[in-house]
C-alpha positions in Angstrom: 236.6 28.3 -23.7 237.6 30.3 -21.1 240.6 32.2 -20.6 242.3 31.5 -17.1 245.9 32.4 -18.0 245.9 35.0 -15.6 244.7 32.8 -12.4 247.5 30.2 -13.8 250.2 32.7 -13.5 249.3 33.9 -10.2 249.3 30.1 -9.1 252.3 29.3 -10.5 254.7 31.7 -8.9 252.9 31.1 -5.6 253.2 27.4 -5.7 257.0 28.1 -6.9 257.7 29.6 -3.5 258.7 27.3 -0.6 257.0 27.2 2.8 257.0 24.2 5.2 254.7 24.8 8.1 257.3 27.1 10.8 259.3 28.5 8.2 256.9 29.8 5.6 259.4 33.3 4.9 259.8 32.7 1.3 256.2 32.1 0.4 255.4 34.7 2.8 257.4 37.7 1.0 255.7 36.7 -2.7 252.4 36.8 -0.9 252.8 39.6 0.1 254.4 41.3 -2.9 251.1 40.5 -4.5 248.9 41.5 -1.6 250.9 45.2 -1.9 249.2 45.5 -5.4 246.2 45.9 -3.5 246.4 47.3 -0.1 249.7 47.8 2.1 251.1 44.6 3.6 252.9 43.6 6.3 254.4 40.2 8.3 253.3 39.9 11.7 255.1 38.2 14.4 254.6 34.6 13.4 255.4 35.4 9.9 251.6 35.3 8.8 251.2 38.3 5.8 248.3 40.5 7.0 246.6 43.6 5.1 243.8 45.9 5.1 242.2 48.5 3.3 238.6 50.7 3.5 236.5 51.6 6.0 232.2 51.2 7.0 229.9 49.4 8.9 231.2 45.9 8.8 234.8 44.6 8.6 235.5 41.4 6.2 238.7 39.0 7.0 239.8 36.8 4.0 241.7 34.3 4.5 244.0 31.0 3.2 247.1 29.4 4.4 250.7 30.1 3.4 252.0 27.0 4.7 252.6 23.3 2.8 253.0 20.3 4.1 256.3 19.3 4.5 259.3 16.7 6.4 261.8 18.1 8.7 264.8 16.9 9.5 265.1 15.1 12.7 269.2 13.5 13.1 271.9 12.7 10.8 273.1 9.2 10.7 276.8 7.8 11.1 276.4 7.4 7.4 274.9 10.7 6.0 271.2 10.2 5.4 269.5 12.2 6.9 266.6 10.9 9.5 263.3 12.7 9.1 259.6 13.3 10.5 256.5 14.8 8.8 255.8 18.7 8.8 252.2 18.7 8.5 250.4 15.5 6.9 252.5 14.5 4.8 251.7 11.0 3.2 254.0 8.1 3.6 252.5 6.0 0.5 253.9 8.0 -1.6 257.6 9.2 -0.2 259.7 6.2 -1.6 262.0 7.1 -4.4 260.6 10.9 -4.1 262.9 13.3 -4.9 263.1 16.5 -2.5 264.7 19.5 -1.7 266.8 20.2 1.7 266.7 23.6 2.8 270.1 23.7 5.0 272.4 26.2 5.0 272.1 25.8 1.2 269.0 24.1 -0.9 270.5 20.7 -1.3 268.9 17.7 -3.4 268.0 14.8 -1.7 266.4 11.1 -2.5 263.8 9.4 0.0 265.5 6.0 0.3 263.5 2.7 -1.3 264.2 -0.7 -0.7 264.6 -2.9 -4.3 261.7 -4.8 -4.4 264.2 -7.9 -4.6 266.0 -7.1 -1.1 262.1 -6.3 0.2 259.8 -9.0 3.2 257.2 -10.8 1.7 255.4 -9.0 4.4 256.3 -5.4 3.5 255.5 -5.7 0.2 252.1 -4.5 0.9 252.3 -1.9 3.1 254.1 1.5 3.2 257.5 2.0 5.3 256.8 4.2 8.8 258.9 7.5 9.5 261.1 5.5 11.4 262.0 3.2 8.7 263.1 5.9 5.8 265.9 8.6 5.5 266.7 11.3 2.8 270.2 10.7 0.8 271.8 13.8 -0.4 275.1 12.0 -1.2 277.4 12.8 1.5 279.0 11.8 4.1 278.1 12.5 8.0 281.1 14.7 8.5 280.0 17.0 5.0 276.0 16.7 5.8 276.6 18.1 9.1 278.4 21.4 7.4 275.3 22.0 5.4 272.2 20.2 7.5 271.1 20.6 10.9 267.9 19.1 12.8 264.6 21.1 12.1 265.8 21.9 8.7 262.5 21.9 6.4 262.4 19.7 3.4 260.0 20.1 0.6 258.7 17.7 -2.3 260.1 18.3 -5.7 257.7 18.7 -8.6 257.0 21.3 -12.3 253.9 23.3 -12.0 252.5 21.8 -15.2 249.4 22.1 -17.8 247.0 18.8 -18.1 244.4 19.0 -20.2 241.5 21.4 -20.0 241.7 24.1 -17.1 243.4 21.6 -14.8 247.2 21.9 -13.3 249.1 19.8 -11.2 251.8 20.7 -8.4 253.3 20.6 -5.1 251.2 23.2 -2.4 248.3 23.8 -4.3 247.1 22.9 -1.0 246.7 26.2 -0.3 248.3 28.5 -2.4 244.9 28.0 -4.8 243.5 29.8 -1.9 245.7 32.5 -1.8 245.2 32.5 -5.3 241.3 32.7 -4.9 241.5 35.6 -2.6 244.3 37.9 -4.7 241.6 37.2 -7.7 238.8 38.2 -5.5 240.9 41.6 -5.0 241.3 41.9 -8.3 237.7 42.0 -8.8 236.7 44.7 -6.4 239.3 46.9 -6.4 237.5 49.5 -8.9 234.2 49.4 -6.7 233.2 52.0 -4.0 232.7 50.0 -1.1 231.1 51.0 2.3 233.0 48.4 4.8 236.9 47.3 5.7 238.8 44.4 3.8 241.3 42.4 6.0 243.4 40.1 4.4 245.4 37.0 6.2 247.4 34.8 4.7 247.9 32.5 7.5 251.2 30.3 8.5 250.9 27.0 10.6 247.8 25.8 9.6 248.9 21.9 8.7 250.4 21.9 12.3 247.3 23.2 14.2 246.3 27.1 12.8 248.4 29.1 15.6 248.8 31.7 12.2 244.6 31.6 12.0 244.3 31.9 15.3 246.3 35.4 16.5 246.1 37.0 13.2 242.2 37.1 13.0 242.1 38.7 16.9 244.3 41.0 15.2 242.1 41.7 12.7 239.1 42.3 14.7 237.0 41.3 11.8 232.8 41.0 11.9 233.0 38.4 9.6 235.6 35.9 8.2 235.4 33.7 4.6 238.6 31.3 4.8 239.5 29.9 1.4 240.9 26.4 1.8 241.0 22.9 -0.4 238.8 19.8 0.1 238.8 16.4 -1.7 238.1 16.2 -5.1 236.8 12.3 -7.0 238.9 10.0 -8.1 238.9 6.7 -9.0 238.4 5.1 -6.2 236.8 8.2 -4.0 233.3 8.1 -3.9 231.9 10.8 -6.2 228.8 11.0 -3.7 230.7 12.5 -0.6 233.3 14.5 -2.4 233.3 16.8 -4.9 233.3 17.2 -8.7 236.9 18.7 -9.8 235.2 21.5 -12.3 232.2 21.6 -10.7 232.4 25.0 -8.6 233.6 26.2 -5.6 232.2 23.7 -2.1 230.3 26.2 -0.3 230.9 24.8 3.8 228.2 23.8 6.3 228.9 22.8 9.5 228.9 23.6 13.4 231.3 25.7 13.8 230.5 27.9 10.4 227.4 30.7 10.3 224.7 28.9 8.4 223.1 32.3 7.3 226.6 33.2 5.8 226.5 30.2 4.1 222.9 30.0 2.9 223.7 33.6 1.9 226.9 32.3 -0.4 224.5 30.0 -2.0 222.2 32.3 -2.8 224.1 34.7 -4.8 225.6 31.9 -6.2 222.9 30.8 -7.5 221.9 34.1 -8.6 225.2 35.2 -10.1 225.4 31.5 -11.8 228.6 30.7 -10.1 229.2 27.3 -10.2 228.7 25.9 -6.3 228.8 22.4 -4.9 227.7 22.4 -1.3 230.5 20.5 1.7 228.4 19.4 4.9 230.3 18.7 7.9 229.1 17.2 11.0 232.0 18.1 13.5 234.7 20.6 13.1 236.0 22.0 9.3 239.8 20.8 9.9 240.5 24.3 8.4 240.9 27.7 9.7 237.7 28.3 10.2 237.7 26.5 13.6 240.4 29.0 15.2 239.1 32.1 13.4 235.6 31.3 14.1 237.0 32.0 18.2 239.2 34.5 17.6 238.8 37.9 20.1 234.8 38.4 20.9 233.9 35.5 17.7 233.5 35.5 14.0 231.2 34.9 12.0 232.7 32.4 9.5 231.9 30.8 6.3 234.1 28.3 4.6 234.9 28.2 0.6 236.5 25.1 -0.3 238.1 25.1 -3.9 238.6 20.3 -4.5 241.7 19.1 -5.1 242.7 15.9 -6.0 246.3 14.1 -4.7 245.7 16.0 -1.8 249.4 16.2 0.9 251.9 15.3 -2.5 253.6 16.6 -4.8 251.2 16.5 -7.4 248.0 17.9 -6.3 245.6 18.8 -8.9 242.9 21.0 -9.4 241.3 22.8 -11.8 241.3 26.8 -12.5 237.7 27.5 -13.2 237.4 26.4 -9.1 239.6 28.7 -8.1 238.6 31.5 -10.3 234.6 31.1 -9.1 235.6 30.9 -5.6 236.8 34.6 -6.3 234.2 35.2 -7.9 232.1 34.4 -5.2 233.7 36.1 -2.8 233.8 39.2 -5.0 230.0 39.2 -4.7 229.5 38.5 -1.2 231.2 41.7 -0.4 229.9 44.1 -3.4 226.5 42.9 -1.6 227.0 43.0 2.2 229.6 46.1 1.4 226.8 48.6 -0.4 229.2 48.6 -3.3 229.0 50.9 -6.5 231.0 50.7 -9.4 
């Protein structure tokens, strides 16, 4: 069996660090203290980590979001609880009862309210509560919240990194910190090979609120050509195995409008030349990833799109499995040994 402690540790400490969409600082400065292993790293003005390294004929941006999804808070009521709104998509199914962080002027613990199924309308007992409807307790009164919270305060879902069975792992952000993971990896791989072109490296904020970080940091980086390293949906019970992927079953190589077909046919290929586990993602419109704004970044990029699945996608317990994230680096790893000339 193989051996993806390493891939597990590098996940874990980057799923430990918080980041709501807008206030991604924390997961940005472990980010980057692992990008620094590599090439020199910086935080650019919207608090994206950027990095680069090599020179040659064709530059090659990497990139995967910082950011998680998230609530912030919105008022404080004459009571205390605290009235909230999503940050990103966060899913209202599964918010009642959930126990989350507040990150005030000091990390606070807090408890989505839930109504006793007792106290509960026949008519709600089907349906999930809207925004509107639920509120965060932290246990004090208006007068003591509003010492510690204020509105836009980010709030993030509690949950352990943990081990299931086989290579899989469940936790909060994995959605994307899996792809920062993949691309760190992908680093990992290369950095003992000669290669004849430029690495840039983005690890992009705001992308669950519309991929402003995507956007400005690849005109920075000026790249040729752009692989973005995101999550897509894995099958579940109840999710058709047919249009999503096998959790396991490789790294989803993207197809779709806005994504270069030849990169993509060219990922395939080596894939299937390498024997990298693939499954192939075909959309018809847009990728919902940062793909779309890097793709028109500056003078245009030429983009391909690595998807590692996910199940539980937008809670606290997303899962995926390490083998996906470890052959989407080793995908990309080939890519650029091949398009960069690369000897070892």
């Amino acid at each position: 069996m193989a051996d993806y402690s390493e891939v597990s540790a590098l996940l874990k400490e980057l799923c430990a660090a918080k980041g709501v969409s807008g206030a991604e600082s924390e997961a940005a400065a472990v980010a980057a203290k692992l990008l620094e292993k590599y090439m020199p790293a910086k935080i650019d003005a919207l608090g994206s980590v950027t990095g680069s390294i090599g020179n040659g004929d064709i530059n090659i941006l990497l990139d995967a979001h910082l950011d998680q999804i998230g609530l912030v808070v919105t008022a404080i009521d004459e009571t205390g609880f605290l009235k909230v709104t999503k940050c990103g998509g966060a899913d209202i199914r599964v918010l009642a009862a959930a126990e989350v962080t507040v990150h005030g002027r000091e990390k606070l613990f807090g408890i989505v309210t839930s109504t006793p199924p007792h106290l509960s309308k026949p008519e709600d007992a089907n349906k999930a509560k809207g925004f509107d409807d639920i509120a965060v307790d932290i246990g004090l009164t208006r007068e003591e919240a509003e010492k510690l919270v204020s509105p836009g305060d980010r709030i993030t879902f509690n949950g352990a990194y943990s081990e299931l069975l086989g290579n899989r792992v469940c936790s909060p952000s994995i959605d994307d910190r899996a792809g920062v993971a993949a691309v760190l990896r992908c680093l990992e791989l290369i950095k003992d090979k000669k290669l004849n072109c430029k690495i840039s490296v983005l690890f992009s904020v705001q992308e669950e609120t519309g991929g402003s970080g995507a956007q400005t940091g690849a005109f920075a980086a000026d790249a040729d050509e752009a692989i973005a390293v995101d999550v897509s949906f894995a099958s579940a019970p109840g999710v058709s195995a047919e249009k999503y992927a096998s959790l396991g079953g490789g790294t989803m190589i993207g197809y779709g409008p806005s994504l270069d077909y030849a990169m993509s046919r060219k990922l395939s290929e080596i894939a299937e030349n390498k024997n990298i586990p693939n499954q192939p993602e075909v959309m018809g419109r847009s990728t919902g990833t940062n793909c779309d704004q890097i793709q028109v970044a500056g003078k245009g990029v030429k983009t391909a799109l690595l998807s590692i699945p996910l199940r539980n996608m937008h809670t606290a317990v997303e899962v995926c499995d390490l083998a996906d994230i470890e052959n989407t680096a080793k995908l990309m790893a080939e890519y650029i040994i091949e398009r960069g000339g690369a000897n070892a």
